[in-house]
Structures are given as structure tokens and as C-alpha cells.
C-alpha positions in Angstrom: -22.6 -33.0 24.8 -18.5 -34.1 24.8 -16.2 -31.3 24.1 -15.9 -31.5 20.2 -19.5 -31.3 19.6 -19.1 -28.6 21.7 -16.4 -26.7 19.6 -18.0 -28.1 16.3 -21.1 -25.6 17.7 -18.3 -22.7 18.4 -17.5 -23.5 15.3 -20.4 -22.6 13.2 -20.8 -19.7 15.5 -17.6 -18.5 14.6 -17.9 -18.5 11.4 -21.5 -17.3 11.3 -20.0 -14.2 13.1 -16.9 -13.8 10.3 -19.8 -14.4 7.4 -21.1 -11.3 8.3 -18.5 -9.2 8.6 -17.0 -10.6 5.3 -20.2 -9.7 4.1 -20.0 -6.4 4.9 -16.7 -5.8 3.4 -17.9 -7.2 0.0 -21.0 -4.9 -0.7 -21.3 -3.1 -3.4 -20.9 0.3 -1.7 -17.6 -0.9 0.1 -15.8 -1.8 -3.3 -17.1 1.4 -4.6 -15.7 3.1 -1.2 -12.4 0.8 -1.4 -11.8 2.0 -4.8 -12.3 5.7 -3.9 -10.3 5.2 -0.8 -7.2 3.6 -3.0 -7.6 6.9 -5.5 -7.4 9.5 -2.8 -4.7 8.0 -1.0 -2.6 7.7 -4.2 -3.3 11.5 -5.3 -2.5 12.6 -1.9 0.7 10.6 -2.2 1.3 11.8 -5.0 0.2 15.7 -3.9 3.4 15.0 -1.5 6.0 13.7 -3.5 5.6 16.4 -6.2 5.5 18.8 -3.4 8.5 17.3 -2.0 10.2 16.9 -5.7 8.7 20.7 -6.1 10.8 22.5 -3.4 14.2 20.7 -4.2 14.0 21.3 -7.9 13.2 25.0 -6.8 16.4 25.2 -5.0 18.4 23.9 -7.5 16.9 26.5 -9.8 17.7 29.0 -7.6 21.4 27.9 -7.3 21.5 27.4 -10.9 20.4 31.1 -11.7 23.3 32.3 -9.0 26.0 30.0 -10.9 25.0 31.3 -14.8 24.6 34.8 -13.1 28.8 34.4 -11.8 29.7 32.3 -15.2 27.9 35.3 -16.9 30.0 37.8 -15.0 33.3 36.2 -15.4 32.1 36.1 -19.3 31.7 39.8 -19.6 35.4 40.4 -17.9 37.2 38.4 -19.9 35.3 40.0 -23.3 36.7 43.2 -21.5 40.1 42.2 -20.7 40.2 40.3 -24.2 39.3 44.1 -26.1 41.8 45.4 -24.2 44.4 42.9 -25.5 43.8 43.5 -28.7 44.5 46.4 -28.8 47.5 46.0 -26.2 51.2 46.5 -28.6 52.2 44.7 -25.5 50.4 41.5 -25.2 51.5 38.3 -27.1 49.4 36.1 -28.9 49.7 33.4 -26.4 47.9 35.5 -24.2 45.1 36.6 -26.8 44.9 32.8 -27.5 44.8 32.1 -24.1 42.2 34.8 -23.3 40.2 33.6 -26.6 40.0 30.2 -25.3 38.7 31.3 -21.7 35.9 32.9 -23.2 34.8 30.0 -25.2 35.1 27.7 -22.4 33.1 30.4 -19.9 30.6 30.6 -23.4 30.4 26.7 -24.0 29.8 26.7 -19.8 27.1 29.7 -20.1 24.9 27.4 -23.0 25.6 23.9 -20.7 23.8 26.0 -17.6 21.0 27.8 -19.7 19.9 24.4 -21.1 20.1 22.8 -17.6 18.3 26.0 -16.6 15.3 25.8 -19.1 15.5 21.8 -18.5 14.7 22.5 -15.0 11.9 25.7 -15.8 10.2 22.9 -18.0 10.5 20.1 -15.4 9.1 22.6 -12.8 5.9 23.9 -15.1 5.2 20.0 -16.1 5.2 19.2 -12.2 3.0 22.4 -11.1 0.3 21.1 -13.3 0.4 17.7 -12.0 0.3 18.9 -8.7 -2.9 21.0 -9.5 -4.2 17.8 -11.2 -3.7 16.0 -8.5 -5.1 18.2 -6.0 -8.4 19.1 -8.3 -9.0 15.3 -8.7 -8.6 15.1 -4.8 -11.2 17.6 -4.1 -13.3 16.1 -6.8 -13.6 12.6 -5.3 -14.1 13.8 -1.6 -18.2 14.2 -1.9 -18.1 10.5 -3.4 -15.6 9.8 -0.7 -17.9 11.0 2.1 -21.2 9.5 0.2 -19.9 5.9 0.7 -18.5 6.2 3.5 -22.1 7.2 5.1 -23.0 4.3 3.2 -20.9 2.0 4.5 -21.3 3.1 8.1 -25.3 2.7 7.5 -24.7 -0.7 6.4 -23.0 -2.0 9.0 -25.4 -0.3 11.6 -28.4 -2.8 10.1 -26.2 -5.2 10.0 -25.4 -4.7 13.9 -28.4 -6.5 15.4 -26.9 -9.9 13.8 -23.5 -9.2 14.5 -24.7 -9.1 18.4 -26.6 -11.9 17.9 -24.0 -13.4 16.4 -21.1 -12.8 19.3 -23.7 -13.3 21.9 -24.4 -17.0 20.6 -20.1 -17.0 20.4 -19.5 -16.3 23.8 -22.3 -18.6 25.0 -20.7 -21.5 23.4 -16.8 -20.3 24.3 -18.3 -19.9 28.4 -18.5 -23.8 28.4 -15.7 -24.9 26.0 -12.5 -25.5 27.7 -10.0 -22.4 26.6 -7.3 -25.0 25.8 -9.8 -26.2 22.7 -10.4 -22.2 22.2 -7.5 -21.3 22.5 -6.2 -24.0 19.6 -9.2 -23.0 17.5 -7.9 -19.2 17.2 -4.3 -20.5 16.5 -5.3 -22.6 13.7 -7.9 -20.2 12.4 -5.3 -17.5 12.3 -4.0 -20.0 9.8 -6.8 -21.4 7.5 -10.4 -19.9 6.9 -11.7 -23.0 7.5 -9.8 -24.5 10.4 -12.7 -27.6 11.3 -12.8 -29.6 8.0 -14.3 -33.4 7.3 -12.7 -36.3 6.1 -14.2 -36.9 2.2 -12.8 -40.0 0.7 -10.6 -41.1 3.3 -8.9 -37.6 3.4 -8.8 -34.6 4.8 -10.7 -32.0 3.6 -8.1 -29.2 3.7 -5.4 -30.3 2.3 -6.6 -33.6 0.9 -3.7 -35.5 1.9 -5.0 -39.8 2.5 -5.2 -40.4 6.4 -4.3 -43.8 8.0 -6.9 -45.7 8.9 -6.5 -45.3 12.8 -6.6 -41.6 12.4 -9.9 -42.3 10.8 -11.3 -44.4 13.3 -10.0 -41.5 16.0 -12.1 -39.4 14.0 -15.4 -41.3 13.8 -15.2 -42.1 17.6 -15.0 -38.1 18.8 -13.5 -39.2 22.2 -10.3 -36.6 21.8 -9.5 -33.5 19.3 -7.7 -34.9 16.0 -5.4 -32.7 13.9 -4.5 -33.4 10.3 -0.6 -34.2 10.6 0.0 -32.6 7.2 -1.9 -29.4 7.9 -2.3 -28.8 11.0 -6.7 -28.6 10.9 -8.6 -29.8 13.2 -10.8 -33.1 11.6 -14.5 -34.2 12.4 -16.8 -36.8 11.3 -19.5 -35.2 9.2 -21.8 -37.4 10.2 -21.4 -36.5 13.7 -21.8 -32.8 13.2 -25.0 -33.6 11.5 
């Protein structure tokens, strides 16, 4: 048996070996686990980012409570400084105008803060029930979570004695194929699924693109490893492999 016969076999091993696994990853009980996978992750992630989003909105709160508490303060003094005025033979208007207008500007300031205040008190309710959502749907899924997972991991345990069989019959074939051919075979599979196709019509069978006639003939006579010059596959005569 030449060389390319040889790979041809490593071949079909190969993807014997890669059926199976695929297979595996396309059960009923894997989608199922994917999709319970993909939901935990994203309520975890989002467990941490209103956690995260929770602790600096908190802060500002805090800060925001310090500044209306001062603007509050310095709203109460000038009420007291502006009683005193008024009564004050002494004082001119300017100054009472001027002492009116500092209290509406601290009031205007006060109402700005306590809406950015509630603003924030309702932001921070809204996100503590999310974040209990979140977490409750976590805990939820985790006995489905752990279901198909023991699923999965029973299904791939039957599954093992073919896999074996399947790598064993591999490396049998890889033990007398030159590692240059090998080695080529990995690179292009890394590439394409299917990196061995046939030529159908005069073309190849990847990327269909019309081959020369002497390529062809190279083909047929399975004297030396032939790559598709558009994509890079390796070709084989289909009647050969047969």
C-alpha cells in the first residue's frame, strides 16, 4: 500500500474518531446542558455587574446625602441671617435682595439634589430586585445544571469504548504514515472539516473550482500527494479509495 492509500485510511480514521465526539456534543442532553450552561453564566454575570453597579451607586448615595445635608445647612443660616435683616434698620435692600436670592438658589440646589437623591433610591430598589432575581433564577437552574451535566459525563463514558477504539485504529495507521503527510493533514484539517476531498466533474470537491487536466491525471495516478491550488485540500481519486 503507497503512501496516499495509506493517509486516505488515516483519513477515515480521523474522521471516524471526530464523528464521535461531534456526536457527543450534539445530543440531546448536551444542547439542553449548553443551554443551561449559557443561562447560568449570564445571571452570574449579570449577579456581578449589578453588584458592581450596586456598590458605586451606594457611594454616590452616600455622598449625595452628605452634600443635601451641607446645602440643607447653609439653607437654614441664610433663612436665619435673612430674619435678621429684616428686621435690621440697618441693612439695605441690596443686601435683603441679595440674601433673598441666596436662599433661592441654596432652595432651587436643595430640590435639584433631592430628585437626584430619590432618582438614585429608585435606581437602587429596581437594581436590588434584579439582583435577587438573578440570584433566585441561579439557584433555580443549578439541580438541572448538575442533572445534565451527569448526563453528559454518562454519555461520553459509553461512548468511551469507541472513542478508544477509534484513536487506537488512528495511531496504528499515523505509526506507518510518514509525519510529513501527517503533519500536512493536521495543518489543512485545522482549516477545512473535510480536508481529503474527490474530484466530481472535473473539479474539486471543496471548493469546486475546474482543475487542469494534468492535475487530473496526477490525481488518478496516486504516485505523489496533490493539493487543490485554489484551496489548499488535499485531492484523491474516488475510485481509488474504493
Amino acid at each position: 500500500m503507497n503512501n496516499l492509500a495509506t493517509l486516505q485510511q488515516y483519513h477515515v480514521a480521523y474522521t471516524k474518531l471526530e464523528d464521535i465526539e461531534s456526536g457527543l456534543k450534539h445530543t440531546e442532553a448536551r444542547k439542553r446542558f449548553n443551554k443551561v450552561h449559557r443561562f447560568l453564566t449570564e445571571q452570574q454575570e449579570a449577579v456581578t455587574s449589578l453588584t458592581e453597579q450596586l456598590a458605586a451607586k451606594s457611594a454616590k448615595l452616600n455622598d449625595m446625602q452628605a452634600t443635601v445635608a451641607e446645602v440643607e445647612h447653609d439653607y437654614a443660616l441664610e433663612i436665619s441671617d435673612f430674619e435678621i435683616m429684616e428686621t435690621d434698620e440697618e441693612c439695605t435692600s441690596e443686601e435683603v435682595m441679595y440674601s433673598r436670592q441666596s436662599m433661592e438658589k441654596l432652595l432651587s440646589r436643595i430640590k435639584t439634589l433631592s430628585k437626584e437623591l430619590m432618582d438614585t433610591l429608585t435606581w437602587i430598589d429596581r437594581a436590588a430586585h434584579e439582583l435577587a432575581d438573578a440570584k433566585q433564577k441561579g439557584r433555580a437552574s443549578m439541580g438541572e445544571y448538575t442533572a445534565l451535566r451527569t448526563e453528559c459525563e454518562e454519555e461520553r463514558k459509553a461512548a468511551m469504548p469507541a472513542i478508544e477504539a477509534a484513536k487506537k485504529d488512528l495511531l496504528a495507521i499515523e505509526a506507518v504514515l510518514p509525519r510529513e503527510l501527517s503533519t500536512r493533514y493536521k495543518s489543512i484539517r485545522r482549516k477545512f472539516a473535510n480536508p481529503m476531498v474527490t474530484i466530481e466533474n472535473n473539479q474539486c470537491g471543496g471548493c469546486k473550482m475546474q482543475l487542469p487536466s494534468v492535475v487530473i491525471r496526477k490525481v488518478c495516478q496516486q504516485n505523489e500527494l496533490v493539493i487543490c491550488e485554489n484551496c489548499g485540500r488535499i485531492l484523491y481519486d474516488s475510485a481509488v479509495a474504493e
